[in-house]
SERO-4910 file (N, C-alpha, C, O; in steps of 0.05 Angstrom, whole numbers):
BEGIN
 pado doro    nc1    nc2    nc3   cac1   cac2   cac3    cc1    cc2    cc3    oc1    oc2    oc3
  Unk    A   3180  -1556  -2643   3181  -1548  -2615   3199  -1566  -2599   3218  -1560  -2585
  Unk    A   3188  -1596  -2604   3204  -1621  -2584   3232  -1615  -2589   3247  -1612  -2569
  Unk    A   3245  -1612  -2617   3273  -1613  -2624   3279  -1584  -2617   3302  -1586  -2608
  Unk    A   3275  -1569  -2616   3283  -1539  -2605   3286  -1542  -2569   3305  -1537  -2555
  Unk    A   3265  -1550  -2564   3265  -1556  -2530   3302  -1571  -2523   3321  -1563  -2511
  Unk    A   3298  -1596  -2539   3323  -1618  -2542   3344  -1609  -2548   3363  -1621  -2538
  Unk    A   3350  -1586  -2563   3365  -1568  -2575   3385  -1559  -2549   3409  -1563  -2544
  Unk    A   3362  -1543  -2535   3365  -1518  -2523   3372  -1540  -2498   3382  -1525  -2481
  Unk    A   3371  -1571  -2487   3379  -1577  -2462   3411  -1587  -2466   3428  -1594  -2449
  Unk    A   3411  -1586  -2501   3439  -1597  -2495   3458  -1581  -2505   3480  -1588  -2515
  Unk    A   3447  -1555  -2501   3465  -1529  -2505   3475  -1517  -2484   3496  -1506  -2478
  Unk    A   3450  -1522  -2472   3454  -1514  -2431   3466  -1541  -2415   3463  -1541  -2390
  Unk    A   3477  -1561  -2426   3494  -1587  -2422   3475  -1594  -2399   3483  -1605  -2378
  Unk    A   3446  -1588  -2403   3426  -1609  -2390   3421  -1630  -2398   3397  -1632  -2401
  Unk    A   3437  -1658  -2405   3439  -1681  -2410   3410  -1694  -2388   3392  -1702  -2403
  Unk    A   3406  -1697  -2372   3393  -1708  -2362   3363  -1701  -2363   3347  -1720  -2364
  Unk    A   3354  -1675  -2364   3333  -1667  -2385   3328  -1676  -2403   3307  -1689  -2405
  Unk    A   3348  -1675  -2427   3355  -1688  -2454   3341  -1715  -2450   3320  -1724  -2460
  Unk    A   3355  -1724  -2436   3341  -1767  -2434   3321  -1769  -2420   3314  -1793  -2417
  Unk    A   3307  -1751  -2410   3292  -1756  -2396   3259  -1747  -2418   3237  -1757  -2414
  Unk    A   3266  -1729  -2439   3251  -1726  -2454   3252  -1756  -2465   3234  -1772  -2460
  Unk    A   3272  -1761  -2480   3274  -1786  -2496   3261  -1814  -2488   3257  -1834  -2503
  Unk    A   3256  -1811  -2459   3244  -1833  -2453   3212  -1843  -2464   3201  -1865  -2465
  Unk    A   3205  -1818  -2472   3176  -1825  -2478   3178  -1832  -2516   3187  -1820  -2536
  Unk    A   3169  -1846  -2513   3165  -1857  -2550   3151  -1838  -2572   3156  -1839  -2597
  Unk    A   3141  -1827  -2565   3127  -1807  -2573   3137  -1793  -2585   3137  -1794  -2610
  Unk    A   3153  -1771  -2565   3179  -1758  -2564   3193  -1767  -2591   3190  -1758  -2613
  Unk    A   3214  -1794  -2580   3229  -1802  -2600   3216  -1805  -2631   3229  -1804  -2651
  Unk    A   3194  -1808  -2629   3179  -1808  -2660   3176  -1784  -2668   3178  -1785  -2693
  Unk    A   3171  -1761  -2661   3168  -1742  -2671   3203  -1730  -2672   3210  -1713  -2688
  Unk    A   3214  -1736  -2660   3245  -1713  -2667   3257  -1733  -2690   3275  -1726  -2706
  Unk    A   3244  -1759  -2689   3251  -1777  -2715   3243  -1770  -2740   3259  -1769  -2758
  Unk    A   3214  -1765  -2745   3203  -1749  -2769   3205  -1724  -2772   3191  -1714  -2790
  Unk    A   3222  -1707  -2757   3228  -1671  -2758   3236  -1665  -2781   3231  -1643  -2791
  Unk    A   3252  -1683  -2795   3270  -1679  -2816   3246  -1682  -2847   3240  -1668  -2866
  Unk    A   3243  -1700  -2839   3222  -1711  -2853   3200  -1686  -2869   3200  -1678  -2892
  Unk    A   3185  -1680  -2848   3168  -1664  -2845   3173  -1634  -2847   3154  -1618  -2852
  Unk    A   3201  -1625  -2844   3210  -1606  -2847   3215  -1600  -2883   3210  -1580  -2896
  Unk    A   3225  -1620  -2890   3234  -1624  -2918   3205  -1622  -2936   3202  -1603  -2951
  Unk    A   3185  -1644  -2933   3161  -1621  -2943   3144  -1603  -2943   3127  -1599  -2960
  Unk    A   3152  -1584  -2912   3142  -1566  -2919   3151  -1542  -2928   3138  -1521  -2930
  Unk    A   3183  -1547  -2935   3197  -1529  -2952   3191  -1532  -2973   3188  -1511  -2986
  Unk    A   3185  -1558  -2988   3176  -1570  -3014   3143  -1562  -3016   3129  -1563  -3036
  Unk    A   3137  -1555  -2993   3106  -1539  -2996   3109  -1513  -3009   3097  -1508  -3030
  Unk    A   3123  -1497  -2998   3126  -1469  -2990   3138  -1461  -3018   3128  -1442  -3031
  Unk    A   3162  -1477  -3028   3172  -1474  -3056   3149  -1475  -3078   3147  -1461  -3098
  Unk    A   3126  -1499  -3067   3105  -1499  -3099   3089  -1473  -3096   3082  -1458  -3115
  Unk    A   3085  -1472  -3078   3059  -1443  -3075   3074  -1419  -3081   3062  -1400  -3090
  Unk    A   3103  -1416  -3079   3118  -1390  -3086   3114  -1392  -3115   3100  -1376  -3127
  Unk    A   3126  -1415  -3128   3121  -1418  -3157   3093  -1413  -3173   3088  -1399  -3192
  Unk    A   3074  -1434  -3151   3047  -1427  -3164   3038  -1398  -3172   3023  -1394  -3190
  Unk    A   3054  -1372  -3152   3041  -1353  -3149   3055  -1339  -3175   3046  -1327  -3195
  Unk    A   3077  -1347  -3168   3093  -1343  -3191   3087  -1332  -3218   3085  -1310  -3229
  Unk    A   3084  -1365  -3223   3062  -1364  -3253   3035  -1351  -3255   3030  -1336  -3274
  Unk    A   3018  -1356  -3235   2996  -1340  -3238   2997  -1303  -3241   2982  -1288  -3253
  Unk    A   3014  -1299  -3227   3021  -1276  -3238   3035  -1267  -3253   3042  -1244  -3248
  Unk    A   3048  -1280  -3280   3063  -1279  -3301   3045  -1268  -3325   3031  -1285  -3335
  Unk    A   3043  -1246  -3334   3022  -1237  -3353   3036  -1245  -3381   3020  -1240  -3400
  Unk    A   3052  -1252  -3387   3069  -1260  -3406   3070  -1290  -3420   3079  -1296  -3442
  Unk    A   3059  -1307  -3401   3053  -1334  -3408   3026  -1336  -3416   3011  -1324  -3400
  Unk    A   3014  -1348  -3438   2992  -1355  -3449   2971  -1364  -3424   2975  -1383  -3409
  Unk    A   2946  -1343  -3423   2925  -1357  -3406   2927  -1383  -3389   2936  -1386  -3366
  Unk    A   2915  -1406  -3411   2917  -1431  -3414   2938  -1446  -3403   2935  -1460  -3382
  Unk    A   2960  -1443  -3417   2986  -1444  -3413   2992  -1443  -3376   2996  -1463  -3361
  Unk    A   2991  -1420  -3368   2994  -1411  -3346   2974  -1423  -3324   2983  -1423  -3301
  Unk    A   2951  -1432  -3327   2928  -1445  -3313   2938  -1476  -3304   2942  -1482  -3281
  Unk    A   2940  -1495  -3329   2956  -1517  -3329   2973  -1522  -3316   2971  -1542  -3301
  Unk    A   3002  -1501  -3315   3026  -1498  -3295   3016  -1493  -3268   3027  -1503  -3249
  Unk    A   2996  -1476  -3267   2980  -1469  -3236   2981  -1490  -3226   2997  -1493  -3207
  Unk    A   2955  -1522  -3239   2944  -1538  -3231   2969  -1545  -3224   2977  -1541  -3201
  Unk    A   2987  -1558  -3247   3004  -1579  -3242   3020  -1578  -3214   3022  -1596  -3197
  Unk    A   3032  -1552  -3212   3041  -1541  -3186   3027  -1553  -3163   3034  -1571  -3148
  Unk    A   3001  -1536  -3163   2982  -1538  -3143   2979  -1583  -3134   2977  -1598  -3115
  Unk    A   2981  -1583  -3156   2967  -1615  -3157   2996  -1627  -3135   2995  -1638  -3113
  Unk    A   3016  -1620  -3148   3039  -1633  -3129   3043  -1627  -3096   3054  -1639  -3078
  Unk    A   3028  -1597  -3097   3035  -1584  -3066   3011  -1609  -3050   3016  -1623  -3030
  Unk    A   2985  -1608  -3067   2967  -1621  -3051   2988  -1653  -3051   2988  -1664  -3029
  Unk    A   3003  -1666  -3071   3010  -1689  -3063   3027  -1693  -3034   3024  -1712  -3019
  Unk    A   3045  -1669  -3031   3069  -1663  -3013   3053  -1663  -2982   3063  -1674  -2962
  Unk    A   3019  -1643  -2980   3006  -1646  -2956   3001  -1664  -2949   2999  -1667  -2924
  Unk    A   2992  -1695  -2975   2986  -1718  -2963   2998  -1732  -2949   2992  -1748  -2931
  Unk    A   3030  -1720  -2966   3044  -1740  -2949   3053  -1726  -2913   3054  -1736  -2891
  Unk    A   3057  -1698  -2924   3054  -1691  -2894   3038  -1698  -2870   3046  -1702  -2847
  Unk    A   3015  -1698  -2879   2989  -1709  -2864   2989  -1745  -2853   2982  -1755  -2832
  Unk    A   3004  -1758  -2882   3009  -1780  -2871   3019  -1785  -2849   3009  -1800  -2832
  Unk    A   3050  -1766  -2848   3062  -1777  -2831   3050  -1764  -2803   3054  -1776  -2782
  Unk    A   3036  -1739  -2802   3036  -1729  -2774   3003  -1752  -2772   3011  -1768  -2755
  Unk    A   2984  -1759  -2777   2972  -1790  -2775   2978  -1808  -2768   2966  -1822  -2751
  Unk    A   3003  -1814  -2781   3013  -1838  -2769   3026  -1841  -2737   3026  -1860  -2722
  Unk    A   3035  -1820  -2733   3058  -1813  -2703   3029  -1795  -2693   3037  -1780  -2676
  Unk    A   3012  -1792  -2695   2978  -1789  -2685   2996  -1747  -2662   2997  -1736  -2640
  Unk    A   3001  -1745  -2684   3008  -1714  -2674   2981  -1695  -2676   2968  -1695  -2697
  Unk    A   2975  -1681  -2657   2963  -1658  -2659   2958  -1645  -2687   2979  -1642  -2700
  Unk    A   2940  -1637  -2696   2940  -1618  -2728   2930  -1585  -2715   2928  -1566  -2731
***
């Protein structure tokens, strides 16, 4: 939202809007981790497409296919921690 807002003041060559957001630290911490945070939750969105993937693959061995579930699954949960980390750490809204 912050970087869309930021977007949109220096599209409308509202510069002084612009800095006037920037003043607060806050602010600057969160349009600092956007990138961040954006990147895993594409890296979210990619494991759960996959997970589903596989689980619906009738062609891969039971077993086989359960394992790949977890493993998937196991990494998406690693990618939330770290998401969670960081929106924790910069004490963002959930």
């Amino acid at each position: 939202e912050l970087v869309g807002e930021m977007n949109r003041y220096k599209k409308a060559g509202n510069r002084e809007a612009a800095l006037e957001m920037l003043k607060d630290e806050r602010v600057k911490k969160l349009i600092g981790a956007e990138p961040a945070l954006r990147q895993i939750q594409n890296q979210m969105a990619t494991l759960k497409k996959q997970a589903d993937l596989v689980a619906e693959n009738q062609n891969i061995d039971p077993e086989v296919r359960r394992q790949r579930v977890n493993k998937l699954m196991d990494n998406y949960d690693q990618a939330a921690k770290r998401f969670y980390k960081i929106v924790d750490k910069l004490d963002i809204e959930r």
